[in-house]
N, C-alpha and C positions, 0 to 999 in steps of 0.2 A: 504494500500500500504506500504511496507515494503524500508524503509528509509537505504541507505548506509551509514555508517560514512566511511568518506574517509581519507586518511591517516594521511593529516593535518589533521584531526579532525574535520572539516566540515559535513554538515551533507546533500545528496540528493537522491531526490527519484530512486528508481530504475526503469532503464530505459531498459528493453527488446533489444530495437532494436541497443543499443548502445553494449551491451553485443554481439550480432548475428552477428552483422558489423568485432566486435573484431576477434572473432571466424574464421569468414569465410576469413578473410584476412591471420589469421594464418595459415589455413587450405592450401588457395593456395599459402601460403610461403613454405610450407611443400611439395610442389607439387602434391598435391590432386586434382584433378578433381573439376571441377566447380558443379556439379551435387553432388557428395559424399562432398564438403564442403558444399554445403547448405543443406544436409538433416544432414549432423554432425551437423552442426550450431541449426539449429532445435531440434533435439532430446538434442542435451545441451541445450539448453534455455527450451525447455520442461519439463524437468528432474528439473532443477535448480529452477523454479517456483513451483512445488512440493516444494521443498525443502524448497521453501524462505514463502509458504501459510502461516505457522500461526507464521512469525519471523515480528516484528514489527523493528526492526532494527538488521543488521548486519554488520559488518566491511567489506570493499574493501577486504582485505585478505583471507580473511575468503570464502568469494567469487569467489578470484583465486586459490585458494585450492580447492575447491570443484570443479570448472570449471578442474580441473587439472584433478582430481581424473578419474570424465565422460570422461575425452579425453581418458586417459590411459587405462580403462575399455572397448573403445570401439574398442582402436588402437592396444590392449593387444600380438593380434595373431600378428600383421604386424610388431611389434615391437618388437619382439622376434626372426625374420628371420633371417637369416645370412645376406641378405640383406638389412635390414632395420634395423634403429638407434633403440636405446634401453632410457629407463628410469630409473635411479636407482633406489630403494626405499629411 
């Protein structure tokens, strides 16, 4: 199980369903659909556990960086609209 170190410097496991909660709340802060935030939510924690399989520790940061990265790769088309918000690089 692959250990966060969190900003103090403390150190705790990572915890899946705390990350999904995060996620999916942002999701309908954003005014997404309760359906397309839980399958977002999903496919980031999917994607992200990939990611975290052979890291024995990672930083909090490090973490919402990559959470970032999945958002904007999935959101790419709808945030590019004239109607919808954009992300810089």
């Amino acid at each position: 199980m692959t250990q966060i170190i969190k900003r103090r410097g403390h150190k705790q496991k990572f915890d899946e369903r705390k990350l999904y909660a995060s996620i999916y709340a942002g999701c309908l802060s954003a005014n997404i659909e309760k359906e397309e935030a839980a399958a977002t939510s999903n496919l980031v924690v999917r994607e992200l556990n990939r990611w975290l399989d052979e890291k024995k520790e990672i930083t909090s940061n490090q973490i919402f960086s990559k959470v970032g990265l999945l958002l904007k790769a999935k959101y790419a088309l709808r945030l590019n609209t004239p109607t919808g918000w954009r992300i810089s690089n």
